[in-house]
C-alpha positions in Angstrom: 5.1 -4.3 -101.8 6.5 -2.3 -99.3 4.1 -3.0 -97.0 4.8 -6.9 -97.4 8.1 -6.4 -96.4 7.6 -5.1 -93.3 5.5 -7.4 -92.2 7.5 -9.7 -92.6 10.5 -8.1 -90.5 7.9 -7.7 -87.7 7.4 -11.2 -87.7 11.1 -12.5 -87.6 11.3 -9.8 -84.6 9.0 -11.4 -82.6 10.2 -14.7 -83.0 13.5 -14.0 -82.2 12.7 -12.1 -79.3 10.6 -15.1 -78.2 13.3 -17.8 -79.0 15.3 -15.5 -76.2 13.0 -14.9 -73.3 12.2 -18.8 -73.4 16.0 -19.6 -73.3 16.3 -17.3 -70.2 13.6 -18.8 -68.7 15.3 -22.4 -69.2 18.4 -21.4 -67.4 19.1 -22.9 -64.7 22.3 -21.4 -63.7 21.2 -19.3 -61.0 22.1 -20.3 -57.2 21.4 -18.8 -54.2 25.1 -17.5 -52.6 25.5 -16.6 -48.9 28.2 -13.5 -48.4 31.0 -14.7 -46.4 34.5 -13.4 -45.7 37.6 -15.6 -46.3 38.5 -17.3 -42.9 35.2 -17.3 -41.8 34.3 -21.0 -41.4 31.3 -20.5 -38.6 28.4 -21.4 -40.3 25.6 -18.5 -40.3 22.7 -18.6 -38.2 20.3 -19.0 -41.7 22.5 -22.2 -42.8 21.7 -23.7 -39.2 18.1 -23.6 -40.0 18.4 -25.0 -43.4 20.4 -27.5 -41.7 17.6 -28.2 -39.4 15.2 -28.4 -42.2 16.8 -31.2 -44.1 17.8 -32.9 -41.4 15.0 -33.6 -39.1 15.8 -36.9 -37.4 19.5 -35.7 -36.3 19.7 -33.5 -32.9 19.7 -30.2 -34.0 22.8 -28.0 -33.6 23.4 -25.5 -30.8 22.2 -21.9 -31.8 25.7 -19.6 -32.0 23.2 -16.5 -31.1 22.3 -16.2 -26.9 19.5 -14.8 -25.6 19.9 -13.7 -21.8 16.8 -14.4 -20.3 15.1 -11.9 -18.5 14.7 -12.7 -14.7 12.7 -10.9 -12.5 13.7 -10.5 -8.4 11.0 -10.2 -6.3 11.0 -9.2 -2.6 8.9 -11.2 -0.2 6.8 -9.7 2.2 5.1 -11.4 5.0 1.6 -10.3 3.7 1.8 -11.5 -0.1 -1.1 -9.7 -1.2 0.1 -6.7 0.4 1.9 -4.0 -2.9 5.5 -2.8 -1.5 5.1 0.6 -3.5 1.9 1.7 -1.7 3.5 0.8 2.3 6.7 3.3 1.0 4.0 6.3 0.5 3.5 6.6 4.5 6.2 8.3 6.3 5.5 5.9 9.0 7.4 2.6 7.3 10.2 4.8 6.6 13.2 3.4 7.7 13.8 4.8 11.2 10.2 6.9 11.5 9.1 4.5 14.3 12.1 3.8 16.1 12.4 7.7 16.3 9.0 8.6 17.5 9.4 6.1 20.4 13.0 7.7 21.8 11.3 11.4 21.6 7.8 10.6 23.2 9.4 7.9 26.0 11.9 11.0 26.3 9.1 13.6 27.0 7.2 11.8 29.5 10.2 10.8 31.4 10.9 14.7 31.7 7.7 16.2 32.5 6.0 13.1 34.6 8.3 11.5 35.1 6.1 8.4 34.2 7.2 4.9 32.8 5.9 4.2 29.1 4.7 0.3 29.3 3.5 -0.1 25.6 3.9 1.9 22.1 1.2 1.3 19.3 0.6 3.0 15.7 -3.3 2.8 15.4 -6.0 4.8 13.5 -8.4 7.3 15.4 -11.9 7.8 14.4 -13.1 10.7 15.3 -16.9 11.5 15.7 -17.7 12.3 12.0 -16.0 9.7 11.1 -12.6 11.2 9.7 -9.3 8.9 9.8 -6.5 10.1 11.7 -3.0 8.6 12.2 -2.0 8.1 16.3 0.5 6.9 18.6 -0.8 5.7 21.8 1.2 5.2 24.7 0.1 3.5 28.0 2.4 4.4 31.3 1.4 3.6 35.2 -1.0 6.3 35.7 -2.0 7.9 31.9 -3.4 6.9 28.2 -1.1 9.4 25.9 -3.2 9.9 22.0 0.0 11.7 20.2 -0.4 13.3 16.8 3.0 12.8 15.2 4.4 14.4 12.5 6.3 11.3 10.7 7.9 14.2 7.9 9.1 16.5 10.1 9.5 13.5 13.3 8.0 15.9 15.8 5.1 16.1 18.4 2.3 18.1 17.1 -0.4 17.4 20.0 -0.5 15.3 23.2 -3.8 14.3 24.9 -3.5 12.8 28.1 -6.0 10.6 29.9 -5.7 9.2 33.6 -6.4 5.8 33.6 -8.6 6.3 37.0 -11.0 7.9 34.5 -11.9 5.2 32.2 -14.7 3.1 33.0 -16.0 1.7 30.1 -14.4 -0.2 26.9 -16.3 -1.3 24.3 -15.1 -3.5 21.3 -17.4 -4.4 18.3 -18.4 -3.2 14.4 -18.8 0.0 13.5 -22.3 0.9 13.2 -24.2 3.8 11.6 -27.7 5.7 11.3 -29.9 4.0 8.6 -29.7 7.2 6.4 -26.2 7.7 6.5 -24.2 7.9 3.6 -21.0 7.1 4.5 -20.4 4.1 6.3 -17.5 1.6 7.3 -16.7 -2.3 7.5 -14.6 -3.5 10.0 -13.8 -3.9 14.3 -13.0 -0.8 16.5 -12.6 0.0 19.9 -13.7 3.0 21.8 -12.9 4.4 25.3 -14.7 6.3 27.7 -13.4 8.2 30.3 -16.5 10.4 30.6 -20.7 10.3 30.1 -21.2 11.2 26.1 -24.8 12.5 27.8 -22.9 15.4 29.1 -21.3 16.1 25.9 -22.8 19.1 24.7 -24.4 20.2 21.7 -21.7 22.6 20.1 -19.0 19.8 20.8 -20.9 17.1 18.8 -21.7 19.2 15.6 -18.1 20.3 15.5 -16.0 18.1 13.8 -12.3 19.6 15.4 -14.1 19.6 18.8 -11.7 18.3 21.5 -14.3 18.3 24.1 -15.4 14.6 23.5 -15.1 12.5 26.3 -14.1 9.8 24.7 -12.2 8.0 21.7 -12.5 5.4 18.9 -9.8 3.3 17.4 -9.1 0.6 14.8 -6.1 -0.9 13.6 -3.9 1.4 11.0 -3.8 0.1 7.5 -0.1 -0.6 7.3 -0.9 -3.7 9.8 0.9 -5.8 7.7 4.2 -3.7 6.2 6.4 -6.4 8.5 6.6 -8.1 11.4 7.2 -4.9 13.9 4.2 -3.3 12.6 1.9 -6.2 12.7 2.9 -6.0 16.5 2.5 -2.4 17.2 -0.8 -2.2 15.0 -3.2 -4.6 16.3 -6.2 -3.6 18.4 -5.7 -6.9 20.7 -2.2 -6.1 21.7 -3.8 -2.9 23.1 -6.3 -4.2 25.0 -4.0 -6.6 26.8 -1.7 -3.6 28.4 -4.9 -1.5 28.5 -6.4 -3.1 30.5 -4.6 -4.2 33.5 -3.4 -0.6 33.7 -6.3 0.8 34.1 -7.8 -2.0 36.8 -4.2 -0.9 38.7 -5.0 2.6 38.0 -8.6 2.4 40.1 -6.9 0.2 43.2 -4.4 2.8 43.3 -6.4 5.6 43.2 -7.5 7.3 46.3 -10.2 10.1 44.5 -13.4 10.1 44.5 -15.5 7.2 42.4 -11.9 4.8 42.8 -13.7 2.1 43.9 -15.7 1.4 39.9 -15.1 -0.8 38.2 -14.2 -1.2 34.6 -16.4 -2.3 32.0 -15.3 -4.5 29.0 -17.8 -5.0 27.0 -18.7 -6.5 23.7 -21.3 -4.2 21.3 -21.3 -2.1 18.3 -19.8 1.0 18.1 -22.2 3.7 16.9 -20.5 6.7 14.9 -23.6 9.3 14.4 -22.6 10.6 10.9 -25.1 11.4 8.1 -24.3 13.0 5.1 -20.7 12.3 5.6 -19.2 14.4 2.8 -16.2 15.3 5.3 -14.9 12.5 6.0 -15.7 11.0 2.1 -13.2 13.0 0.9 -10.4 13.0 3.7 -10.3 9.4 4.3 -10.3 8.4 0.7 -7.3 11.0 0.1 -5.7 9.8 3.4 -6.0 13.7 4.1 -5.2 11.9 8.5 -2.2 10.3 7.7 2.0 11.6 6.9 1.6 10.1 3.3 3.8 11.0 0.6 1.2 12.9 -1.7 4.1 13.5 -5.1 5.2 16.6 -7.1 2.9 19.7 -6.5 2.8 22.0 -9.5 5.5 22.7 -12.4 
């Protein structure tokens, strides 16, 4: 009997539990309220896109949130395909670098020859294993000047000087290499002679900081195209056109012996007898020739 009973109490539980849940289900008296303050009458960015939701044919309303749009200022140079960042690594584009090495060399050879400097260039030297080295050249009445400046300290670290009455040959053309050589170069250069490489001697062509070589090789310096001044003081053709006429002035002025050659201009390849070339593999593809800004050493 007992049991009976509470049975049946289980059973008026559960419907009365379930006549509850389905009336709480049923109720629709729950509504979605947006948290405002009193006073504040600017509609919320959410009700602006419910707004734009229902109302699809009417222009939509302006957003009350602005985004500042990012802009971007960008230099121009003259070479667009040249990157800023990597011209600011060599002293040499430095603001006043140039400008400098011009008032001190034009100074020097105006004390100690006395001599009138006709033409200032920034161009590359190749040396006879092929290693890169930065070079002013400087072209007076009587003398070829090959400076090694120091663009971080803006000093004179070595002057060659050449008389003009001793060049007799200029060559212009590619660079050119032994078949088995493994480090080789593109491009144009130009080499001067001023004395027979047949007389060079042995010791002085296997030594790669010989200073014996009677001649030199240039091409132009990479920062050709930084700006308009050093587009003029970098190219090979500029050279040649002061180059030249001084040194034909230099033979009809000169009363030596062998004055009355004649220059040669000519148009070939320019050999650079380099084999292995692990030397200059390494210095020229760390720029080891050049005043460039090489970062933070150590810690």
């Amino acid at each position: 009997m007992k049991q009976l009973m509470l049975k049946g109490t289980c059973c008026l539980l559960s419907i009365y539990k379930a006549e509850e849940m389905s009336t709480i289900g049923s109720f629709e008296g729950f509504q979605a309220v947006s948290l405002k303050q009193e006073g504040d009458d600017q509609p919320s960015e959410t009700d602006h896109l419910s707004m734009e939701e229902e109302d699809p044919g009417k222009d939509p309303m302006p957003r009350q949130i602005s985004r500042q749009s990012s802009v971007t200022e960008s230099t121009l140079y003259p070479n667009p395909y040249h990157q800023p960042y990597i011209s600011r690594k060599y002293f040499a584009t430095r603001p006043g670098a140039i400008e400098t090495a011009m008032e001190d060399l034009k100074g020097h050879v105006a004390e100690t020859s006395g001599e009138t400097v006709q033409g200032f260039w920034l161009l590359t030297k190749i040396d006879h294993w092929n290693n890169e080295q930065e070079r002013i050249l400087l072209v007076t009445d009587k003398t070829l000047l090959i400076c090694k400046y120091d663009f971080i300290m803006l000093s004179c670290v070595q002057l060659q000087r050449i008389p003009l009455s001793a060049v007799y040959r200029i060559c212009l053309g590619n660079f050119t290499f032994p078949g088995m050589s493994l480090d080789k170069r593109q491009g144009e250069g130009l080499r001067i002679y001023w004395g027979s490489p047949e007389e060079q001697s042995l010791l002085s062509r296997w030594n790669p900081w010989s200073t014996e070589v009677p001649y030199a090789t240039f091409t132009e310096h990479p920062m050709k195209y930084t700006s308009e001044k050093f587009l003029e003081i970098c190219k090979l053709s500029g050279f040649m056109s002061k180059l030249v006429p001084a040194i034909q002035n230099a033979h009809k002025n000169s009363t030596g012996s062998g004055s009355r050659k004649k220059l040669m201009v000519l148009t070939e390849p320019i050999l650079i007898e380099t084999y292995t070339g692990l030397m200059s593999f390494i210095g020229n593809r760390n720029k080891l020739g050049y005043s460039l800004a090489r970062g933070s050493i150590g810690f």
